[in-house]
C-alpha positions in Angstrom: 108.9 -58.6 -42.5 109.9 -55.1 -43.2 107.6 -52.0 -43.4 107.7 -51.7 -47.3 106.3 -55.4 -47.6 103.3 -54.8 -45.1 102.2 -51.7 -47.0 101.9 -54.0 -50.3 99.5 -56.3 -48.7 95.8 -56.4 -48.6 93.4 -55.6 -45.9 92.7 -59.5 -45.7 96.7 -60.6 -45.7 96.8 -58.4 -42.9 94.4 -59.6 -40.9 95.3 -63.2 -41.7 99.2 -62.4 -41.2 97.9 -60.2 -38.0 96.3 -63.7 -36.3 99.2 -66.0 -37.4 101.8 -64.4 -36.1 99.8 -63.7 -32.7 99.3 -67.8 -32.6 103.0 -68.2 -32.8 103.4 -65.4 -30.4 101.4 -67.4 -28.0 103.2 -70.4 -28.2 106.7 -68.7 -28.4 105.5 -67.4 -24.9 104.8 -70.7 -23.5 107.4 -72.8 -24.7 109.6 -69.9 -23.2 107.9 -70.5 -20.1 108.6 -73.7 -20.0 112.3 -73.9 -20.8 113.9 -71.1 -22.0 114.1 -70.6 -26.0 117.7 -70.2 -27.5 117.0 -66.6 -28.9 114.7 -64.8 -26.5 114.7 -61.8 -28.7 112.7 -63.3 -31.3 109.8 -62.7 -28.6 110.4 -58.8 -28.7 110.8 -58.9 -32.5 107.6 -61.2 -33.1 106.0 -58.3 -30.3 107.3 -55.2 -33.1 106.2 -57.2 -35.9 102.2 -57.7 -34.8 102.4 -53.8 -33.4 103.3 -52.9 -37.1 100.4 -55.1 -38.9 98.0 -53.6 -36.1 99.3 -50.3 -37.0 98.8 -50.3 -40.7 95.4 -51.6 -40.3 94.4 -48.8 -38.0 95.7 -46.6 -40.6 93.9 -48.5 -43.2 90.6 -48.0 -41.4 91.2 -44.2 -40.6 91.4 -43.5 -44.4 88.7 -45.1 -45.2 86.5 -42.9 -42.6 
């Protein structure tokens, strides 16, 4: 998901993107654990990805102050 798509999205896409992807950044962690996943870079790009949702919303919140 690229910077231009999470700017389009509402405050509540956000926060329901925000706790899907942290879900399947949970399980990508334990199954990991567990036996080690074929791309273990999806686990740093999943990590990038919730920092930017968590970022826009702070900024989201900031304006609205």
């Amino acid at each position: 998901m690229k910077q231009q798509e999470i700017v389009k999205l509402s405050n509540e896409d956000l926060k329901n993107r925000l706790a899907d992807f942290q879900n399947q950044m949970i399980n990508l962690k334990l199954t990991h654990k567990m036996a080690p996943i074929e791309n273990p870079l999806r686990i740093t790009s999943m990590r990038k990805l919730i920092a930017r949702l968590n970022t826009e919303l702070t900024v989201r919140q900031n304006k609205a102050q």
